[in-house]
DRENBAZA-13759 format. One line per field, with one value per atom (N, C-alpha, C): residue number from 1; atom name; x, y, z. Coordinates in Angstrom, 1 decimal, decimal comma, always signed. Example, Ala and Ser with C-alpha at 12.3 -4.5 7.8 and 13.67 -1.06 7.14 Angstrom:
2
num	1 1 1 2 2 2
atome	N CA C N CA C
x	+13,2 +12,3 +13,2 +12,8 +13,7 +12,9
y	-5,7 -4,5 -3,3 -2,2 -1,1 +0,0
z	+7,8 +7,8 +7,8 +7,1 +7,1 +7,9
//
This chain:
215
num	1 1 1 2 2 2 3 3 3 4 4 4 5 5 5 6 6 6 7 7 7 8 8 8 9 9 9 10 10 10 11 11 11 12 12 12 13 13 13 14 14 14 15 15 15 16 16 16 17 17 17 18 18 18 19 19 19 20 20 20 21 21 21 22 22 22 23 23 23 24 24 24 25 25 25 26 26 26 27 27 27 28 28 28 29 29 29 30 30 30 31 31 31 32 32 32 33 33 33 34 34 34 35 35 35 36 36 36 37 37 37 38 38 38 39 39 39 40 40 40 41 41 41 42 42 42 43 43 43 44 44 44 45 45 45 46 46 46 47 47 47 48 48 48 49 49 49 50 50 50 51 51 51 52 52 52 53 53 53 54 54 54 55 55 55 56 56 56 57 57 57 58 58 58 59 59 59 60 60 60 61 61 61 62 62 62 63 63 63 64 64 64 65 65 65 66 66 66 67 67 67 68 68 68 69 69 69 70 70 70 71 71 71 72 72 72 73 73 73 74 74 74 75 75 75 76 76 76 77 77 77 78 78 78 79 79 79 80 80 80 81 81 81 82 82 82 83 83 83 84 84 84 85 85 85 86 86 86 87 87 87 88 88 88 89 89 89 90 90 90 91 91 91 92 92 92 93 93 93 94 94 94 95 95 95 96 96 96 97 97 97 98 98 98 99 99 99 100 100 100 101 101 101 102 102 102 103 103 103 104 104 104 105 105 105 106 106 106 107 107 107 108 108 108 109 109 109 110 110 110 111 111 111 112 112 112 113 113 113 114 114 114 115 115 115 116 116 116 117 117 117 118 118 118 119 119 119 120 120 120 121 121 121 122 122 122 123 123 123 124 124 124 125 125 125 126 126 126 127 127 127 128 128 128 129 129 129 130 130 130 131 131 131 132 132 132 133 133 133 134 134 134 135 135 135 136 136 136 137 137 137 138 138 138 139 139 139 140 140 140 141 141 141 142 142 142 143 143 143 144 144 144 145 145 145 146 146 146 147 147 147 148 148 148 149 149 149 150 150 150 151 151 151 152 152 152 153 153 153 154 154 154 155 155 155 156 156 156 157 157 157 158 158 158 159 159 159 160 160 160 161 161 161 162 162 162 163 163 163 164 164 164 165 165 165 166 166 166 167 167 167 168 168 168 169 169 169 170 170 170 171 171 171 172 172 172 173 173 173 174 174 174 175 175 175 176 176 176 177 177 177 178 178 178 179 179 179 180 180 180 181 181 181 182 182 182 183 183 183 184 184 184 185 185 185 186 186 186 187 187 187 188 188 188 189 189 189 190 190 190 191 191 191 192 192 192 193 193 193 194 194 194 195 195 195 196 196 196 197 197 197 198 198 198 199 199 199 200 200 200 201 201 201 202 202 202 203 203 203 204 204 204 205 205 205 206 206 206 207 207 207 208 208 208 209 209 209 210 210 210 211 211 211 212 212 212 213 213 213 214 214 214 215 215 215
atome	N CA C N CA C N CA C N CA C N CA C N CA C N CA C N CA C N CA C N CA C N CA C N CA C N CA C N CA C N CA C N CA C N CA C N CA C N CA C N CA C N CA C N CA C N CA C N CA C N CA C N CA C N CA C N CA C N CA C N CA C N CA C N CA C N CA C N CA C N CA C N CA C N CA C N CA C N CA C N CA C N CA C N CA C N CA C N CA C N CA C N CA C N CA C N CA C N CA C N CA C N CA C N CA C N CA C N CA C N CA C N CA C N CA C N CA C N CA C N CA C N CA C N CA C N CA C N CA C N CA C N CA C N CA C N CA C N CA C N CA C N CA C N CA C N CA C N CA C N CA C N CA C N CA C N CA C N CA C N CA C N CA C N CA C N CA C N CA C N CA C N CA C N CA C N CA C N CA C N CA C N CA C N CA C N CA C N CA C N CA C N CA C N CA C N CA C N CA C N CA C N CA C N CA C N CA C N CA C N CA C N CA C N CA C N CA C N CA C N CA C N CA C N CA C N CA C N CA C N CA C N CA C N CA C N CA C N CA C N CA C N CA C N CA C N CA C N CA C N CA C N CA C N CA C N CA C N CA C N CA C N CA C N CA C N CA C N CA C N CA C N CA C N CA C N CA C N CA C N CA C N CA C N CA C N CA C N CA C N CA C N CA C N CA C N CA C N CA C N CA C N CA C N CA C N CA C N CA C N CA C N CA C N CA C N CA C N CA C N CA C N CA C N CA C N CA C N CA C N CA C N CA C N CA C N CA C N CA C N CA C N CA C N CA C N CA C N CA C N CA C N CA C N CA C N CA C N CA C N CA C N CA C N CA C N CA C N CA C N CA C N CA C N CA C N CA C N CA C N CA C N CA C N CA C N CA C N CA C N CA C N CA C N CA C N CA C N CA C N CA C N CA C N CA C N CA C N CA C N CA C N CA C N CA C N CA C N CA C N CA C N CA C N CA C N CA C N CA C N CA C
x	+5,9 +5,6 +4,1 +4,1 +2,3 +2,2 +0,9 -0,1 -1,1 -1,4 -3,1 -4,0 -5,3 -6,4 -6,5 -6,4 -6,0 -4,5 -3,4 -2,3 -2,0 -2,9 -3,3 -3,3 -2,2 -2,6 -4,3 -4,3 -6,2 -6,5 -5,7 -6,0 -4,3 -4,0 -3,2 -2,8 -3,1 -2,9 -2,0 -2,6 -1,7 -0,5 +0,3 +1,5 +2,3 +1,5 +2,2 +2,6 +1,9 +2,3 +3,0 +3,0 +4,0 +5,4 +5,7 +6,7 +7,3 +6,5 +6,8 +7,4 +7,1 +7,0 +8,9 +9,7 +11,0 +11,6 +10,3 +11,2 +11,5 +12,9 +13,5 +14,5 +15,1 +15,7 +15,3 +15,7 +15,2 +16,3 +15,9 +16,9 +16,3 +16,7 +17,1 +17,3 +16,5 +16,7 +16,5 +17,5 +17,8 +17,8 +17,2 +17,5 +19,1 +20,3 +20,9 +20,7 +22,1 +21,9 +21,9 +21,2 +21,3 +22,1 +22,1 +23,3 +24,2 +23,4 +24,0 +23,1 +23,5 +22,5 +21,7 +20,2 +20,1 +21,3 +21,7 +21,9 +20,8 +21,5 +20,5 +21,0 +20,9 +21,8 +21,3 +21,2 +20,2 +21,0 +20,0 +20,3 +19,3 +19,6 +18,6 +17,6 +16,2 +15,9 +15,2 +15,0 +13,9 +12,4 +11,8 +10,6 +9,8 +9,5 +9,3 +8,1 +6,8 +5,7 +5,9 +5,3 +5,6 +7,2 +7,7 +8,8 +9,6 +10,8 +11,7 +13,1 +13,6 +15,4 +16,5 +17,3 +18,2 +19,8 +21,0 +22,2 +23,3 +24,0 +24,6 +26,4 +27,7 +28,2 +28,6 +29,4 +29,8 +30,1 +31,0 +31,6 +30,6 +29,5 +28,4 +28,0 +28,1 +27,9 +26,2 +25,3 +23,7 +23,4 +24,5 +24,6 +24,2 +24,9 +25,1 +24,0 +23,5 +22,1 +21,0 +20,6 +20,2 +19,9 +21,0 +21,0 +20,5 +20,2 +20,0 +18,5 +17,8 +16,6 +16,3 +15,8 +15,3 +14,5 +13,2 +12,4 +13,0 +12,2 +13,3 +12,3 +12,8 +11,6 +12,8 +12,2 +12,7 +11,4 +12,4 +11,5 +11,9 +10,9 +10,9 +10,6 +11,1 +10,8 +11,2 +10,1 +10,3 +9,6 +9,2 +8,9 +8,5 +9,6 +9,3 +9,8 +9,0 +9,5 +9,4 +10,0 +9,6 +8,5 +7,7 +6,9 +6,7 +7,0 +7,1 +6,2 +6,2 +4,6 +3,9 +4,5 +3,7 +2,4 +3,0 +2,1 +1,1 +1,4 +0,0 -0,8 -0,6 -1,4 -3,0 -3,9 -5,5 -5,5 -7,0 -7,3 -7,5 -7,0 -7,3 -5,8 -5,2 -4,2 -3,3 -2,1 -0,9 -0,1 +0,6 +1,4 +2,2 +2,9 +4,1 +3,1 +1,8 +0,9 +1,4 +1,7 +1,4 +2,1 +2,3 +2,7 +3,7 +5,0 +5,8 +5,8 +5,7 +5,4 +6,7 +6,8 +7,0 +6,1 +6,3 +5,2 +6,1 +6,1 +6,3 +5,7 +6,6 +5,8 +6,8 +5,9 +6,7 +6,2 +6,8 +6,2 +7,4 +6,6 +7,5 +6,7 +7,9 +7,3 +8,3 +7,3 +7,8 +8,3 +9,1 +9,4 +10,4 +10,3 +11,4 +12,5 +13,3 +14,7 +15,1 +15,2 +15,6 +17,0 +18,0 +19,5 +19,7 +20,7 +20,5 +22,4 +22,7 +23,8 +23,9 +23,6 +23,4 +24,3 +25,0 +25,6 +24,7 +24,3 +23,2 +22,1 +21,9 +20,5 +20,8 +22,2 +22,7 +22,4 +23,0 +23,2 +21,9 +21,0 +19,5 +18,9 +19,0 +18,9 +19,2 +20,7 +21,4 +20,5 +20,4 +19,9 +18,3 +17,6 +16,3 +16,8 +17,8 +17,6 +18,1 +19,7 +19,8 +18,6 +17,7 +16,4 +16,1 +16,0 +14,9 +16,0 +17,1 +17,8 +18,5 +18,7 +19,8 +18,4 +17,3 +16,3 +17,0 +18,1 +18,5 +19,8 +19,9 +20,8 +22,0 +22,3 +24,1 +24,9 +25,0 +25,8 +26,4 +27,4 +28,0 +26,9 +27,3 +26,2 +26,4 +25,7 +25,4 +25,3 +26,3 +26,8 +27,6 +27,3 +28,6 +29,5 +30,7 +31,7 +32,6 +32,0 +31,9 +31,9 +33,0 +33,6 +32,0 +31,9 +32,9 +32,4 +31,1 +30,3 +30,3 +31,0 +31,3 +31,8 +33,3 +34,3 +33,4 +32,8 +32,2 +30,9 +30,6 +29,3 +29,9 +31,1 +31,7 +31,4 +31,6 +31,9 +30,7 +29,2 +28,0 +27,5 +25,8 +25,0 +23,5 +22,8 +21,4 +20,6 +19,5 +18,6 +17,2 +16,3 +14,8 +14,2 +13,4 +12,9 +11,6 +11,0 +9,1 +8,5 +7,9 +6,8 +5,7 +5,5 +4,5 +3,5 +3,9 +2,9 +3,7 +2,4 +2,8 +1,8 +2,7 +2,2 +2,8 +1,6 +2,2 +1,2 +2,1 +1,7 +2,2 +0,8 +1,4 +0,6 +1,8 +1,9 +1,9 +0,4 +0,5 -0,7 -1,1 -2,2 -3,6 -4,2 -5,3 -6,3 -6,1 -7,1 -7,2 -6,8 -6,8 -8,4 -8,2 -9,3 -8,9 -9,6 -8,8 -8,7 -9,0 -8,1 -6,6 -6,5 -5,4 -4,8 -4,4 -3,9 -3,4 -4,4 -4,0 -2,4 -2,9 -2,1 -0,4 -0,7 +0,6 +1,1 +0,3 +0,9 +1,5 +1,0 +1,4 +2,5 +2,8 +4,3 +5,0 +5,3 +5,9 +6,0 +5,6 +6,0 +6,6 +6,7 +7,3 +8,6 +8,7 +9,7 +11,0 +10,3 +11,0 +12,6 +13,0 +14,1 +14,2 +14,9 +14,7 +13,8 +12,9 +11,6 +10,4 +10,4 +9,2 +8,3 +8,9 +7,4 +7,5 +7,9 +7,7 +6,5 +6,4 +5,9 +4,4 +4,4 +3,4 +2,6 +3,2 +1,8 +1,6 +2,4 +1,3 +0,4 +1,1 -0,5 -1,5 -1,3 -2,6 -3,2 -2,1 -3,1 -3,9 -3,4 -4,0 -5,3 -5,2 -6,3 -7,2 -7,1 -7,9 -8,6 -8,3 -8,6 -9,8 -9,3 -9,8 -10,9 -10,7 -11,3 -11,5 -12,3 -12,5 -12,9 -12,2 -11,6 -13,1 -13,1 -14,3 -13,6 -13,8 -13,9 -14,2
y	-6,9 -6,3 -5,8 -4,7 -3,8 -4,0 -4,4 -4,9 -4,1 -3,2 -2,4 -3,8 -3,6 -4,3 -4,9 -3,7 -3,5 -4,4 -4,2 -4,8 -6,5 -6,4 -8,4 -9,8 -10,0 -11,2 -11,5 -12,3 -12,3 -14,1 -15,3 -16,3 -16,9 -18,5 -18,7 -19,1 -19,3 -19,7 -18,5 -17,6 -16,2 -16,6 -16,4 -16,3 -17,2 -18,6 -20,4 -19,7 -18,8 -18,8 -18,0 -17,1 -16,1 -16,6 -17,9 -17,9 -19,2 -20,1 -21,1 -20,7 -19,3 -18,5 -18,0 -18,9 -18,5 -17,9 -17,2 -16,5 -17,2 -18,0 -18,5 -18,2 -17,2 -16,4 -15,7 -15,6 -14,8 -14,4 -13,8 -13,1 -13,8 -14,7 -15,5 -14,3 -14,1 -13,3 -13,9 -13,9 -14,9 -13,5 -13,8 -12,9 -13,5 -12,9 -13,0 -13,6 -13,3 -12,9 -12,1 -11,6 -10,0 -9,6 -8,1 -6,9 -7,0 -8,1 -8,4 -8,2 -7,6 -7,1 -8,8 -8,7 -9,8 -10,1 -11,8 -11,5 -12,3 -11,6 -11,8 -12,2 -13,2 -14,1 -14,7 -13,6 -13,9 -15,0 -16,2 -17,4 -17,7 -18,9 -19,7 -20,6 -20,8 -21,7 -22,8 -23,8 -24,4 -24,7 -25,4 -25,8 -26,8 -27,7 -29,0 -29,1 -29,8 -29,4 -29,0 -28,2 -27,5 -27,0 -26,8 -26,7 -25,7 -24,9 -24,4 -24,9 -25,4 -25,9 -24,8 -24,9 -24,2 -24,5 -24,6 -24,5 -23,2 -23,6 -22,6 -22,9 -22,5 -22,5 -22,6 -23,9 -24,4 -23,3 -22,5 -20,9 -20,2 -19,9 -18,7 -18,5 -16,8 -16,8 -16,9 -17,3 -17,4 -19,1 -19,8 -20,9 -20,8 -19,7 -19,8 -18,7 -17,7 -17,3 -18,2 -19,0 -20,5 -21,0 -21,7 -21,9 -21,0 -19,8 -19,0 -18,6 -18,6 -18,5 -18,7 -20,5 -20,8 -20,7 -19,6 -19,0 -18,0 -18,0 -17,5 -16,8 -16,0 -15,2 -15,0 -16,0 -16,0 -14,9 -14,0 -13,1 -13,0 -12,8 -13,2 -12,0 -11,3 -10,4 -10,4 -9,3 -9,2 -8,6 -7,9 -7,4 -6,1 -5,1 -4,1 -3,0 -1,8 -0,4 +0,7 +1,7 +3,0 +3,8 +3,8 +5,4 +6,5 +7,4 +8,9 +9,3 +10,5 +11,4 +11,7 +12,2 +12,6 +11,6 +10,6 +9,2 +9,0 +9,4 +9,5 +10,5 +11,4 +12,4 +12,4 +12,7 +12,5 +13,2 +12,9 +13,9 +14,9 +15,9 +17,2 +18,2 +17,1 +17,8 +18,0 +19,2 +19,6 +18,2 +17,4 +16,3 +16,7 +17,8 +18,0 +17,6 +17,6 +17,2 +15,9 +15,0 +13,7 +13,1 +12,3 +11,6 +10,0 +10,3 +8,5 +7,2 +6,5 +5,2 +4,0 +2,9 +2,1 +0,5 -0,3 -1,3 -2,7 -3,4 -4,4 -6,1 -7,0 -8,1 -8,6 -9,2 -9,4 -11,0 -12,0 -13,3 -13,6 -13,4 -13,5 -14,9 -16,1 -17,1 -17,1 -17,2 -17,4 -18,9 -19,3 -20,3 -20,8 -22,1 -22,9 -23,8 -23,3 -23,8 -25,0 -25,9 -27,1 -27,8 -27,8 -27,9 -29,4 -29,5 -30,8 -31,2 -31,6 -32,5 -33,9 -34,6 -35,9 -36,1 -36,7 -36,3 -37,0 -38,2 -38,4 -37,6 -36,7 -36,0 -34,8 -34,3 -33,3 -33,5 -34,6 -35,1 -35,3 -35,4 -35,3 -34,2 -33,2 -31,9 -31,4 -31,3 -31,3 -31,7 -32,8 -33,7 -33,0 -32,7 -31,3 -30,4 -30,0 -28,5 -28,4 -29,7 -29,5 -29,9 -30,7 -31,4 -30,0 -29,1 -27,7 -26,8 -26,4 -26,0 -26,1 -27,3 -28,2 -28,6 -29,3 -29,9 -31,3 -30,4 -31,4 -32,6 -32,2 -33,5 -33,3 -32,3 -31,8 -31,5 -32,3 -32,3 -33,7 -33,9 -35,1 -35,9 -37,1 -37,7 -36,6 -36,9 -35,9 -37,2 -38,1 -38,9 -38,6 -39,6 -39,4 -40,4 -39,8 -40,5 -40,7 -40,1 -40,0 -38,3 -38,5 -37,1 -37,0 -35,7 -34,6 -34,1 -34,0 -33,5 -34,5 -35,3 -36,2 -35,5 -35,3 -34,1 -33,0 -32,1 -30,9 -30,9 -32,1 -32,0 -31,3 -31,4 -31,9 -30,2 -29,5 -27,6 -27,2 -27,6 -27,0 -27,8 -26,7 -27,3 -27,2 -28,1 -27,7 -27,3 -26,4 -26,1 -26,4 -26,9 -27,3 -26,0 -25,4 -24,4 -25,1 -25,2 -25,6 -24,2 -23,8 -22,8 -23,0 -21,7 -22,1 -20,6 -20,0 -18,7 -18,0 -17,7 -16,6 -15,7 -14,9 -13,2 -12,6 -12,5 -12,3 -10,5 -9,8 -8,4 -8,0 -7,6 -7,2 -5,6 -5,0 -3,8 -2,7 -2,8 -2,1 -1,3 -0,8 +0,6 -0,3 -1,0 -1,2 -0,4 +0,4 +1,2 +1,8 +2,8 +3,4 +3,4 +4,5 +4,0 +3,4 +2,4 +1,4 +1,5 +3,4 +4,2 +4,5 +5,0 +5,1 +4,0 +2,7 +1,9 +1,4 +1,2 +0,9 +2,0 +3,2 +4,3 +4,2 +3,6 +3,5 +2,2 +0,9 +0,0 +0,2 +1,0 +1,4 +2,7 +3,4 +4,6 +3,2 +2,3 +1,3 +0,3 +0,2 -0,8 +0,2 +1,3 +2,6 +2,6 +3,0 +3,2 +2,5 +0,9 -0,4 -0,9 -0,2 -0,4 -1,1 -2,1 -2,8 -3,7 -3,5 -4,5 -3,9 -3,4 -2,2 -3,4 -4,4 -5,0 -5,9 -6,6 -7,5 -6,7 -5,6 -5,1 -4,3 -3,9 -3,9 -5,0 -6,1 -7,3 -7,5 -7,4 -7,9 -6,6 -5,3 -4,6 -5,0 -5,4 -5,8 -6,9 -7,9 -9,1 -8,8 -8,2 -7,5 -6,9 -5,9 -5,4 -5,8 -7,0 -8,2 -8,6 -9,0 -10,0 -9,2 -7,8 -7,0 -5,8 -5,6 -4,6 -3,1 -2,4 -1,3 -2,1 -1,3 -2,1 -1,1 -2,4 -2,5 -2,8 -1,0 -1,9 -3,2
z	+69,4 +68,1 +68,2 +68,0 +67,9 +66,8 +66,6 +65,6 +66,0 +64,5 +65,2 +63,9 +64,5 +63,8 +62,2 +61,5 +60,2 +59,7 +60,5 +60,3 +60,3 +61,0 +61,3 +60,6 +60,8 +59,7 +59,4 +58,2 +58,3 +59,1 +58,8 +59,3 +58,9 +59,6 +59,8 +58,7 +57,4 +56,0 +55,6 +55,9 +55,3 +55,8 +57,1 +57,1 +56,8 +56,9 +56,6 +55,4 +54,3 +52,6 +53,0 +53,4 +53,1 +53,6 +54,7 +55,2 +54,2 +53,5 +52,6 +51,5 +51,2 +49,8 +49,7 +50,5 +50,4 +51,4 +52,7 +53,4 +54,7 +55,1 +55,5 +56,2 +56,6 +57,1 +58,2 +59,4 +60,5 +61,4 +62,7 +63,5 +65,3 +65,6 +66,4 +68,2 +68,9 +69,7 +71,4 +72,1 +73,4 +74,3 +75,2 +76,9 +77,5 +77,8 +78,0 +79,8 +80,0 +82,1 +82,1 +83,9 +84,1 +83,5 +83,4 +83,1 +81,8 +81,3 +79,9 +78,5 +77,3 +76,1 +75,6 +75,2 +74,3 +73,2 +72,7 +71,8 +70,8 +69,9 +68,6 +67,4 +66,6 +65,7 +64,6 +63,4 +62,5 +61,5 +61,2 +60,7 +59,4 +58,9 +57,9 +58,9 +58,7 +59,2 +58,6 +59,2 +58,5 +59,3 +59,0 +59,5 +59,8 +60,7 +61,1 +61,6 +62,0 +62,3 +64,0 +64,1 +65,3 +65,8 +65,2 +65,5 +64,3 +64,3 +63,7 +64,1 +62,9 +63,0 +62,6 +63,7 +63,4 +63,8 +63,0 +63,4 +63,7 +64,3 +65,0 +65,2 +65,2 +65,7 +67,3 +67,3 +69,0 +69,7 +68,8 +69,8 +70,1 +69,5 +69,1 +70,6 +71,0 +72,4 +73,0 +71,8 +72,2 +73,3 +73,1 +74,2 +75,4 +76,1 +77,3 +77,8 +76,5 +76,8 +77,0 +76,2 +76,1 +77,0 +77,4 +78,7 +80,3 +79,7 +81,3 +81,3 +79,5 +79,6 +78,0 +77,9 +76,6 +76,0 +76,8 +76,3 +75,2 +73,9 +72,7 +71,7 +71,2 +70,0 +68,6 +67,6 +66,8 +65,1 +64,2 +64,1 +62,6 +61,4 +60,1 +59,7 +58,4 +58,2 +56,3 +55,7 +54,8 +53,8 +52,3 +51,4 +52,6 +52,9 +53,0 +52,0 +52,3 +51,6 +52,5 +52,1 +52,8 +51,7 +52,4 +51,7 +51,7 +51,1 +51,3 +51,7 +52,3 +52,8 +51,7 +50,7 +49,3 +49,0 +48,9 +48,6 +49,4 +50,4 +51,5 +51,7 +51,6 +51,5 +51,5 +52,1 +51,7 +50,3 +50,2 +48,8 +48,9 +47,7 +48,2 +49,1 +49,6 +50,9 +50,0 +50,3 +49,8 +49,8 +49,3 +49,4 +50,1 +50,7 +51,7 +53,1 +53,4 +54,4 +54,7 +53,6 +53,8 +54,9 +55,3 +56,8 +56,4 +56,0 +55,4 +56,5 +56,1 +56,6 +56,1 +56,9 +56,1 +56,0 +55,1 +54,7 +55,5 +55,6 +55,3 +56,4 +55,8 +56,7 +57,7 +59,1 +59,8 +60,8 +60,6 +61,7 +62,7 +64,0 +65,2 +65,9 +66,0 +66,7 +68,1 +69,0 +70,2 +70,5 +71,0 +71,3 +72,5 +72,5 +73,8 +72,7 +73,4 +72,6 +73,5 +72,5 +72,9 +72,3 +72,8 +72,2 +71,4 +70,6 +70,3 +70,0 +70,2 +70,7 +70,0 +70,0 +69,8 +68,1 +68,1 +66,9 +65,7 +65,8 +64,7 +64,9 +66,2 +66,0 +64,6 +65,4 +64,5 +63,3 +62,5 +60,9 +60,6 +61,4 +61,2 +60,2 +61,4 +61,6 +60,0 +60,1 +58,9 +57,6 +58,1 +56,5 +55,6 +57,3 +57,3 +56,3 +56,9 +56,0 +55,0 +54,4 +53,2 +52,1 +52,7 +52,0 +51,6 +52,2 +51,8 +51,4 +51,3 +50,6 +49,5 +49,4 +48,0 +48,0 +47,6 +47,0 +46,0 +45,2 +44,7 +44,6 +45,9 +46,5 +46,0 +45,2 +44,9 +46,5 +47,2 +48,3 +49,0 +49,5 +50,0 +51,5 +51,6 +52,7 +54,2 +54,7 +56,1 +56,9 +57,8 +58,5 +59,6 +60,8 +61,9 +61,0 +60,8 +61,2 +59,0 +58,8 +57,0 +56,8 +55,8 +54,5 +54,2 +53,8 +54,2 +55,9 +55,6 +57,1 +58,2 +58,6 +60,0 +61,1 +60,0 +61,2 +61,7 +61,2 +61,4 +61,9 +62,7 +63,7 +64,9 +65,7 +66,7 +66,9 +65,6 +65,8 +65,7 +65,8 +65,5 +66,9 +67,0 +68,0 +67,2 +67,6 +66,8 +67,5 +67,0 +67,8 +67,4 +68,3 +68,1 +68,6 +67,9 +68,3 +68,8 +69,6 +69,9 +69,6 +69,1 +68,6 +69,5 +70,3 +71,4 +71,0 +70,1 +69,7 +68,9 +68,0 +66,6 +66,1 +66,0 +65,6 +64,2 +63,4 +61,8 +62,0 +61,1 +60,7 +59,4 +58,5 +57,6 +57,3 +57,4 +57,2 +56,1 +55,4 +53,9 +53,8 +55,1 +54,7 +54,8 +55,3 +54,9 +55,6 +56,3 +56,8 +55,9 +54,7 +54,0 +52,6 +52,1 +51,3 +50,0 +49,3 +48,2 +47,3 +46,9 +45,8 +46,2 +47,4 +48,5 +48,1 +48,6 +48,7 +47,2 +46,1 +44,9 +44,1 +44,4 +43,7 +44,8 +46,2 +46,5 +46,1 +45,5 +45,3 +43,6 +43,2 +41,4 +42,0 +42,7 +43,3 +43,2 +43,9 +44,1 +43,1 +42,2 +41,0 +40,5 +40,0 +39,3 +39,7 +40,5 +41,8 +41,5 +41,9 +41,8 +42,1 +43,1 +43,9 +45,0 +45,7 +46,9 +46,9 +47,3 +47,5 +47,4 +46,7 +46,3 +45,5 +44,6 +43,8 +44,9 +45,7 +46,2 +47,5 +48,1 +48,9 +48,0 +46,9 +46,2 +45,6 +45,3 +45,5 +46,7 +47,8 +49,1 +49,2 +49,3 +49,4 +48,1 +47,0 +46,0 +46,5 +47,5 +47,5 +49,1 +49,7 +51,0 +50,4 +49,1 +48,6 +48,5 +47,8 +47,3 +48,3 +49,4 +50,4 +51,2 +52,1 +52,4 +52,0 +50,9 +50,2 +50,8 +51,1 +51,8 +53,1 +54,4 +55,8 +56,5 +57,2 +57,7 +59,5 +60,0 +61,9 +62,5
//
């Protein structure tokens, strides 16, 4: 992932929030064997200290990737938009000048995948993520050998992700000047389709933080 200067996370609080803030979801990406495509297997995850959890299907063909190289880059993404050239435009310039872009946020943790088997490790695992999903405990026990979820370890594999490096980018103009930047974060509350407010407070709180960007 290219990160220019400006696009950089600002310190490691930024992206802990932004990734706490619900976004939980990512795309799971393994080097296959030679002559074969990555694959890539986007899941729920959760989060452990140092570590990311994840389950998977016994069949899912990322195993035997896994297995051939568990060096792994798992990649989070979210509150993006497109912006039109109009919107960009300098001052002064014909708006058809302008140059479209798009915004949004992106945290890629590299990691070593570590498999997990163990059938109580599994119901572990399990127990992790319904904690942060169900919060409130509307679900049956998560046990070997016990209804409902006993049977259905046997068909899942878990995965420990170790997090050995991370690269957060958020991508919302801050080189720009912070009349620039304000007027596209108000195109985009207008707008308000897709993820447009959600990508317009991060450029305001980017605003905020940064102010007029300083080399």
């Amino acid at each position: 992932m290219f990160i220019q200067p400006w696009d950089a996370g600002l310190d490691e609080a930024e992206w802990r929030t932004w990734i706490a803030d619900g976004h939980d979801f990512g795309l799971l990406s393994v080097n296959g064997p030679p002559g074969r495509a990555p694959v890539a297997v986007p899941t729920h995850f959760t989060g452990a200290p140092g570590h990311l959890l994840v389950h998977l299907a016994r069949p899912n063909p990322v195993w035997q990737a896994i297995e051939h190289n568990p060096k792994v880059l798992f990649t989070v993404f979210g509150d993006y938009a497109f912006i039109p050239g109009p919107w960009r435009a300098e001052a002064g310039a014909p708006p058809t000048d302008g140059v479209p872009t798009s915004y949004y946020t992106a945290v890629q943790f590299t990691c070593r995948a570590h498999v997990v088997d163990d059938p109580e490790a599994k119901a572990e695992l399990l127990r992790s993520q319904l904690a942060h999903f169900q919060p409130d405990g509307d679900h049956g026990p998560v046990a070997v050998g016990r209804p409902p979820y006993g049977r259905m370890l046997s068909g899942i594999r878990g995965l420990r992700l170790e997090v050995t490096d991370v690269r957060a980018k958020f991508k919302y103009d801050d080189h720009k000047p912070v009349e620039h930047r304000a007027a596209v974060a108000d195109h985009l509350t207008a707008r308000g389709r897709g993820l447009d407010l959600p990508a317009a407070e991060q450029q305001r709180r980017r605003l905020d933080r940064v102010g007029p960007w300083k080399p």
